[in-house]
C-alpha positions as a LaTeX table, in Angstrom:
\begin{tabular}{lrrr}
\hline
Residue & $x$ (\AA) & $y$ (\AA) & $z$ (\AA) \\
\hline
Unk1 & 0.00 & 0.00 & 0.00 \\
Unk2 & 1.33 & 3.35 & $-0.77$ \\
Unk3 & 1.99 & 6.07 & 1.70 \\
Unk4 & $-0.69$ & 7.99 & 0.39 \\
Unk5 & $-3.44$ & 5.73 & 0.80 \\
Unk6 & $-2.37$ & 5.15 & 3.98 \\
Unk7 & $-2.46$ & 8.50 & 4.67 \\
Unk8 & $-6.16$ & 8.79 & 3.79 \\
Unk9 & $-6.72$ & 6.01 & 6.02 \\
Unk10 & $-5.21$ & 7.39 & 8.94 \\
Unk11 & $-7.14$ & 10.85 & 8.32 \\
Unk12 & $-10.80$ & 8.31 & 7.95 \\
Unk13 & $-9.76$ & 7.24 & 11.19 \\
Unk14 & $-9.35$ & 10.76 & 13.03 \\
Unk15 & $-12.45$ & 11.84 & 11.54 \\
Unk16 & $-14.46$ & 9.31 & 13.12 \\
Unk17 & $-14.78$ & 6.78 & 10.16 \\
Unk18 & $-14.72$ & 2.61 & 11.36 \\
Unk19 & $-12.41$ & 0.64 & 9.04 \\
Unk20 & $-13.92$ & $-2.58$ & 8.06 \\
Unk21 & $-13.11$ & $-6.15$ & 7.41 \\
Unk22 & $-14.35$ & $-6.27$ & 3.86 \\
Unk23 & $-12.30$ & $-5.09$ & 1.53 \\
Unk24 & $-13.12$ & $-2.94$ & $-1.86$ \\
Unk25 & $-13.82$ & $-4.47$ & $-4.98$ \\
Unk26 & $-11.42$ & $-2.95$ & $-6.85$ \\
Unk27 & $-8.26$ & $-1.77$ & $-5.06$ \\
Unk28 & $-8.83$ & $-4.63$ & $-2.51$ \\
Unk29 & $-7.81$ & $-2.33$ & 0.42 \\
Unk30 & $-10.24$ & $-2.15$ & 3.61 \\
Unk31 & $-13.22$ & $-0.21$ & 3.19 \\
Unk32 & $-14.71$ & 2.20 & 5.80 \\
Unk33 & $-17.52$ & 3.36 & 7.25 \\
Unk34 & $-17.81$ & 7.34 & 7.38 \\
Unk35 & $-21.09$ & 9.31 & 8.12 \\
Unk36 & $-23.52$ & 6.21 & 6.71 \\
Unk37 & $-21.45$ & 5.83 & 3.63 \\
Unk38 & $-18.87$ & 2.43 & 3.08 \\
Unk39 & $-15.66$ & 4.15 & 1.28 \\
Unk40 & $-12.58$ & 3.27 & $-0.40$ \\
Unk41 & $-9.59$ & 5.38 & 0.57 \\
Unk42 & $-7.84$ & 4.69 & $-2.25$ \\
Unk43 & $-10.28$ & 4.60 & $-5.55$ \\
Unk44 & $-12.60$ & 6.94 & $-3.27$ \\
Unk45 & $-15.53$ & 4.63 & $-4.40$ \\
Unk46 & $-18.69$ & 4.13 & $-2.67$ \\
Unk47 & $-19.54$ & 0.63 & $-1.83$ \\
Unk48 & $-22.54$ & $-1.02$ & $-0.72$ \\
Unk49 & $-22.33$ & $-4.00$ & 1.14 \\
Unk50 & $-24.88$ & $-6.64$ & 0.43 \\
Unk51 & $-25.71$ & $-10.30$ & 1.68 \\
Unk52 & $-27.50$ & $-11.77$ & $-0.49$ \\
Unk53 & $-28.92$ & $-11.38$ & $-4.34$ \\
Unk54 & $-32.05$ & $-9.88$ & $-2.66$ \\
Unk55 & $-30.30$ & $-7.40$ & $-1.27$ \\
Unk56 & $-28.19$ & $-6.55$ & $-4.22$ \\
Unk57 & $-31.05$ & $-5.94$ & $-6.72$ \\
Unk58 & $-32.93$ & $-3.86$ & $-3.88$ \\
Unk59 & $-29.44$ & $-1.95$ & $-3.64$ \\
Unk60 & $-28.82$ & $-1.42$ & $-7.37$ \\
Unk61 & $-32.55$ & $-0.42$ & $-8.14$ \\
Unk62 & $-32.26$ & 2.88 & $-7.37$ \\
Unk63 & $-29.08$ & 3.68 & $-9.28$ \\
Unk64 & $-30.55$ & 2.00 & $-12.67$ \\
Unk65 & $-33.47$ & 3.94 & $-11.52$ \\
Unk66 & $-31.78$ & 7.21 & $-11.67$ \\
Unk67 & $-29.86$ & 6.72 & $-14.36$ \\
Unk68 & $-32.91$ & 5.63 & $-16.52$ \\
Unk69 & $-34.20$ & 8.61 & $-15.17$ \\
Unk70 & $-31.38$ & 11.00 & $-16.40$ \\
Unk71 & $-31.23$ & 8.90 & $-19.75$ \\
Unk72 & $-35.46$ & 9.74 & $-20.46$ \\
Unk73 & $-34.41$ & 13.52 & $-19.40$ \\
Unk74 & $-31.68$ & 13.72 & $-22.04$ \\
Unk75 & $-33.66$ & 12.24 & $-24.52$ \\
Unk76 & $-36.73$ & 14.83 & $-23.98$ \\
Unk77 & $-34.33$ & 18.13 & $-23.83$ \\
Unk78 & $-33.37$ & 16.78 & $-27.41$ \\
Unk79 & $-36.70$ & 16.29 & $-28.45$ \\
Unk80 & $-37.33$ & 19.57 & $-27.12$ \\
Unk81 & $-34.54$ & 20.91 & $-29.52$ \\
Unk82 & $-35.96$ & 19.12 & $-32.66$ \\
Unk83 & $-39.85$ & 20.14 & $-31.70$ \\
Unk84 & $-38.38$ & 23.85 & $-31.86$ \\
Unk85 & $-36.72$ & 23.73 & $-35.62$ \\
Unk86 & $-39.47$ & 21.76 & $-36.70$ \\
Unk87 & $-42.67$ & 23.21 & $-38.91$ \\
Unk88 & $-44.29$ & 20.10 & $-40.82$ \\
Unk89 & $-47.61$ & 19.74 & $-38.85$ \\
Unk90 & $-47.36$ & 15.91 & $-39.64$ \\
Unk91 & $-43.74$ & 15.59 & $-38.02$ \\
Unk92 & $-44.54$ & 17.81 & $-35.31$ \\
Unk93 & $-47.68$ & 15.23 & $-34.26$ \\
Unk94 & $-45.39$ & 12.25 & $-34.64$ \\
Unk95 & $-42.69$ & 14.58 & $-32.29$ \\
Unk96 & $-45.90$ & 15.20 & $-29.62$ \\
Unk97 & $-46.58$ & 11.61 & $-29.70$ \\
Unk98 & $-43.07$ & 11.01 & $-28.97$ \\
Unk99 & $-42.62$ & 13.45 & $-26.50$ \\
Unk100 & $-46.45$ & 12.35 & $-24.43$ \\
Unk101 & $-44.24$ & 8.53 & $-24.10$ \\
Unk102 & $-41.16$ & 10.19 & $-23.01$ \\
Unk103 & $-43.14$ & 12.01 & $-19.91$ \\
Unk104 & $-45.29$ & 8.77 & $-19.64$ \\
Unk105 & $-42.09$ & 6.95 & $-18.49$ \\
Unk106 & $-40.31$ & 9.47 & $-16.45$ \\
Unk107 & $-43.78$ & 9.62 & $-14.68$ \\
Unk108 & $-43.90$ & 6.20 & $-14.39$ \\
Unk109 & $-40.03$ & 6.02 & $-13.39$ \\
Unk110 & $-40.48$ & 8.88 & $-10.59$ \\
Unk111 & $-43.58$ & 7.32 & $-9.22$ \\
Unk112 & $-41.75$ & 4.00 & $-9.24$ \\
Unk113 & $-38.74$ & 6.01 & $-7.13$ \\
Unk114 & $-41.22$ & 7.65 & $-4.52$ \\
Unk115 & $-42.65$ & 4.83 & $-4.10$ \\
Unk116 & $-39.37$ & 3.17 & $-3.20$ \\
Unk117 & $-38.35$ & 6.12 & $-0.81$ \\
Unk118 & $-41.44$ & 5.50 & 1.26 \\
Unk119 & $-40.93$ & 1.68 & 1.59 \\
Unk120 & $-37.68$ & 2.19 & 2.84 \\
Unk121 & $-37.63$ & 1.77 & 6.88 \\
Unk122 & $-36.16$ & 5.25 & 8.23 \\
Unk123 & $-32.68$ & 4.60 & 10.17 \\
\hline
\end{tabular}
């Protein structure tokens, strides 16, 4: 291990942070524990620790989740962009079709995330 990872471990530690006994899945140095969060001190990823393959699709839902989320977004500003140049009334119905399933499904992905925000047991 190099000094300055050790370092950063050493300064988790006088902060307050718990070093653990699993180790990260890429740099394979100890993780720890600071403020709720499992961290690497040497990649500076966030880990979450799981137990079983229940647990690891309920952890990883959330992050497709939000990534579907900002994916739908994305696509909609660029619709938005095309909607603006466009003038054929035929192309701009087959845009507003378009655009009505794009909101459909960031509706449908935000009410799925609520929902999963107030299933979650508060710590």
């Amino acid at each position: 291990m190099s000094d300055e990872v050790t370092k950063k471990m050493a300064d988790y530690l006088k902060r307050g942070a718990t070093m653990l006994s699993e180790e990260c899945p890429n740099c394979h140095v100890p993780l720890f524990r600071f403020r709720g969060e499992t961290l690497c001190p040497k990649c500076g990823a966030r880990v979450i620790l799981v137990k079983s393959d229940e647990e690891m699709v309920a952890a990883r839902t959330p992050i497709i989740l939000e990534d579907v989320e900002e994916t739908v977004v994305r696509k909609i500003r660029e619709l938005n962009d095309v909607l603006k140049r466009e003038t054929d009334v035929e192309e701009l119905g087959q845009l507003g079709s378009l655009l009505s399933t794009w909101l459909d499904v960031l509706g449908k992905i935000r009410e799925i995330r609520r929902r999963g925000l107030e299933e979650r047991p508060s710590k």
